[in-house]
C-alpha positions as CSV (number, residue, x, y, z in Angstrom):
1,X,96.5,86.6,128.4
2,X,93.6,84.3,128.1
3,X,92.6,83.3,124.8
4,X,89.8,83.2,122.7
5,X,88.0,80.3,122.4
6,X,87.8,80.6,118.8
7,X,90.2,78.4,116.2
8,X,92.3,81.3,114.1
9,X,91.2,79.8,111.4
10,X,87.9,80.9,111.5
11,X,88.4,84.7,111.7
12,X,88.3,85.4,108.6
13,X,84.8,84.2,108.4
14,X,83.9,85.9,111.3
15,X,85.7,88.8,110.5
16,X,84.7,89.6,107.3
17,X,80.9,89.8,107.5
18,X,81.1,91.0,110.7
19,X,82.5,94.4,110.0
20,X,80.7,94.3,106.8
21,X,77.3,94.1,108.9
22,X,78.2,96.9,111.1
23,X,78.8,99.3,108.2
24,X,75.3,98.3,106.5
25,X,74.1,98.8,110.4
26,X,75.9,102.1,110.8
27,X,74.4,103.4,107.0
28,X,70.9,102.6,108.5
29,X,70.6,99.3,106.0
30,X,70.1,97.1,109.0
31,X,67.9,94.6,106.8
32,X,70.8,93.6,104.6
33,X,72.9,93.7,107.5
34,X,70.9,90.8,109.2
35,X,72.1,88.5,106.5
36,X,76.0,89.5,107.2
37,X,75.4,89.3,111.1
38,X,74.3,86.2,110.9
39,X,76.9,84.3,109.1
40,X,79.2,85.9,111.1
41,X,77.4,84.8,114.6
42,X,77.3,81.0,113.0
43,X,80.7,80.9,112.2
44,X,81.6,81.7,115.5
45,X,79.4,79.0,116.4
46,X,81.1,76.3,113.8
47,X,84.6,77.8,114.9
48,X,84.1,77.5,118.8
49,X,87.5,76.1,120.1
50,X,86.6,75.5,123.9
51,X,89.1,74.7,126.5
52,X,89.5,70.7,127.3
53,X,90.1,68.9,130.9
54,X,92.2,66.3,129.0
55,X,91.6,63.0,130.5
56,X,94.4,60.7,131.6
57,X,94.5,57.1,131.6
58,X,97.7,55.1,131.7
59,X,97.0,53.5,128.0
60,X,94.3,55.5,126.8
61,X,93.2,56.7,123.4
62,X,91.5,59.5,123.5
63,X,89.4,60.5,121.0
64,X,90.5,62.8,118.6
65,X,87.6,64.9,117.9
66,X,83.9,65.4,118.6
67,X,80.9,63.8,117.2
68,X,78.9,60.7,116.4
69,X,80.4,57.2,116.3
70,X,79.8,55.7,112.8
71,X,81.2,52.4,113.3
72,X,83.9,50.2,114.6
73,X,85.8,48.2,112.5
74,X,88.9,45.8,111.9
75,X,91.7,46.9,109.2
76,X,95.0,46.5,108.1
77,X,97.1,50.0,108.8
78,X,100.0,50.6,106.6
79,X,101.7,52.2,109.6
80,X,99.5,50.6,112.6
81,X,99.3,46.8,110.6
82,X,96.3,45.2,112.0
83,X,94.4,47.5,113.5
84,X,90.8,48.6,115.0
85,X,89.4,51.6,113.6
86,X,86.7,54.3,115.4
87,X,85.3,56.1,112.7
88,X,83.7,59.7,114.0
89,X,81.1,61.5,112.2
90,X,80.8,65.2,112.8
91,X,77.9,67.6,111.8
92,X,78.0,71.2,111.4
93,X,77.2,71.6,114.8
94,X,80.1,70.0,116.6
95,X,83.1,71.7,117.7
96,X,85.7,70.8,114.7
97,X,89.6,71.3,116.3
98,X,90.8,67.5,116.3
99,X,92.9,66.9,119.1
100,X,95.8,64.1,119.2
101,X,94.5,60.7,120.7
102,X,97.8,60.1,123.0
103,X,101.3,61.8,123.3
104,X,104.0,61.0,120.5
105,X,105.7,62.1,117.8
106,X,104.3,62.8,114.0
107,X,106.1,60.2,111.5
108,X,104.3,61.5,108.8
109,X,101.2,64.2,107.6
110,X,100.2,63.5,104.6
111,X,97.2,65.1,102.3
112,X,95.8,63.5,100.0
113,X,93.3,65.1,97.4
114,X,90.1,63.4,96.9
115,X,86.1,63.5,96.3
116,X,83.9,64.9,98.3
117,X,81.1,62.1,99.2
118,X,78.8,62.2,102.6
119,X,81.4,61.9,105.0
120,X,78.9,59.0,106.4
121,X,79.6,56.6,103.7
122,X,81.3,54.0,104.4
123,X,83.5,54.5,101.4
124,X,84.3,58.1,102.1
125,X,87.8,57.0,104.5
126,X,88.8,55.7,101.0
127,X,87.8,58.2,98.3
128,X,87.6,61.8,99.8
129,X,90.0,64.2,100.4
130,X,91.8,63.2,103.2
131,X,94.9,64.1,105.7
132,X,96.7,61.0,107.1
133,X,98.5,61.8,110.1
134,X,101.0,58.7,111.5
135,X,101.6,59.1,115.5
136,X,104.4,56.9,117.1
137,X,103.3,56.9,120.8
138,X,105.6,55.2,123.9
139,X,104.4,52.1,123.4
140,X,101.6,51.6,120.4
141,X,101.5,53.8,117.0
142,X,98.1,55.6,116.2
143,X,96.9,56.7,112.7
144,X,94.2,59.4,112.8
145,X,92.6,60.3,109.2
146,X,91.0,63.8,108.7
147,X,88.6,63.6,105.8
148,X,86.5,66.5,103.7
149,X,82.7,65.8,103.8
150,X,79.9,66.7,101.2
151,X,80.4,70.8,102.9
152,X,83.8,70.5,104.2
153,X,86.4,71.6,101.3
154,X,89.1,72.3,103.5
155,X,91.5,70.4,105.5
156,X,93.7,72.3,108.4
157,X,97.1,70.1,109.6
158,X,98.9,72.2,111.6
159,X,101.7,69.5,112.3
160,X,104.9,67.9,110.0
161,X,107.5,64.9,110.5
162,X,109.1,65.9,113.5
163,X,106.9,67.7,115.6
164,X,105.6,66.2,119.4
165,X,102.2,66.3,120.6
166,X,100.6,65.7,124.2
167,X,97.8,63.4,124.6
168,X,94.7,65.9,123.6
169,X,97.2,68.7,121.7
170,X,95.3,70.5,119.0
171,X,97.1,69.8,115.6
172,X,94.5,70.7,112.9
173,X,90.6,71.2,112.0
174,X,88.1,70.4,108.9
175,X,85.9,73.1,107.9
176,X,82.3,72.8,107.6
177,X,81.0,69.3,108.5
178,X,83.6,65.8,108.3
179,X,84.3,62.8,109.5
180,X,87.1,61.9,111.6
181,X,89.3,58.0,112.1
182,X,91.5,56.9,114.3
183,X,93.2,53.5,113.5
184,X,94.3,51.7,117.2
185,X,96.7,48.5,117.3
186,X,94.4,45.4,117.0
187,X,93.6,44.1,120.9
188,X,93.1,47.5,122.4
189,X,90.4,47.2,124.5
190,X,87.8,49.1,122.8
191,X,85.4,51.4,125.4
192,X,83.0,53.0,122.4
193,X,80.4,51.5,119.9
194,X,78.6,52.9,116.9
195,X,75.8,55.5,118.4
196,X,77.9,56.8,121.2
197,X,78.4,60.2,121.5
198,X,82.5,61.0,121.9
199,X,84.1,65.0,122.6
200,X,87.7,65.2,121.4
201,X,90.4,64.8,124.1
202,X,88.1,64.2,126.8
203,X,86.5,60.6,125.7
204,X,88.4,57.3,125.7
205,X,88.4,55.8,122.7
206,X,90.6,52.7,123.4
207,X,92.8,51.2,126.2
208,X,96.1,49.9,124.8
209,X,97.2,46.6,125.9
């Protein structure tokens, strides 16, 4: 069966003022359905969950969701240790699954509650809420951070200790606007700067060395 290209956990917003619309339609109230149809058509939007080519590149990061590169910075990981972090800024209007940078298993998931600042600040990584996911690949461990925005309140991990991912998997979402980071091993060869455009799974982030 083929599926929808819709996350499942945006139904309920679709859902909801969907059938709501259609029984103002149906009573002849179509101006206060308008309202409901709407939200429900840009939810839809905000939940798309399209299908990915994955790409494959012996030592590739991919990244691990879509958006706006805010910056590109050197760090010390707990679980990486010194480490180059991409830092990925996404708006309302991009797609909002994240997607695991390169196949391994999950150490750790850990949620962390928080503020909600602009996601674009460069303190936000620090102070928001926040989900910390730790992913011991083949050869290289990978930290990816999920963080709420100024809109997003909610944080979706779908993975624990334990559980395997493939390069490009989907293993959670952030609601409504966010930011996304992914922490590589310090000498990957980097392949993005701040401005570039990235789509989750599909761009390279990083080459491991």
């Amino acid at each position: 069966m083929r599926r929808l290209p819709v996350a499942p956990e945006g139904w309920p917003f679709i859902a909801i003022p969907a059938v709501i619309a259609a029984g103002l339609a149906l009573a002849g109230r179509r101006a206060l359905a308008a309202p409901f149809a709407a939200a429900a058509l840009a939810s839809l939007g905000f939940f798309r969950d399209p299908e990915r080519e994955v790409t494959h590149v012996p030592g590739g990061v991919l990244a691990p969701a879509d958006g706006r590169v805010l910056a590109v910075d050197e760090l010390d990981d707990p679980f990486v240790g010194p480490a180059v972090r991409v830092a990925i800024f996404l708006s309302p209007l991009d797609v909002h699954v994240n997607r695991a940078p390169l196949a391994g298993l999950v150490v750790s998931a850990t949620y962390s509650r928080g503020r909600f600042l602009a996601a674009y600040r460069p303190d936000a990584g620090e102070a928001n809420e926040r989900c910390v996911v730790h992913l011991q690949g083949d050869s290289a461990r990978v930290t990816v951070v999920q963080i709420a925005g100024v809109v997003a309140r909610r944080i979706v991990c779908r993975v624990g200790p334990g559980d395997k991912l493939a390069a490009g998997e989907r293993f959670g979402m952030i609601r409504f606007g966010s930011r996304t980071d992914c922490c590589m091993p310090r000498g990957t060869g980097i392949q993005v700067r701040a401005g570039d455009r990235v789509t989750g799974g599909v761009s390279v982030l990083g080459v491991l060395s």
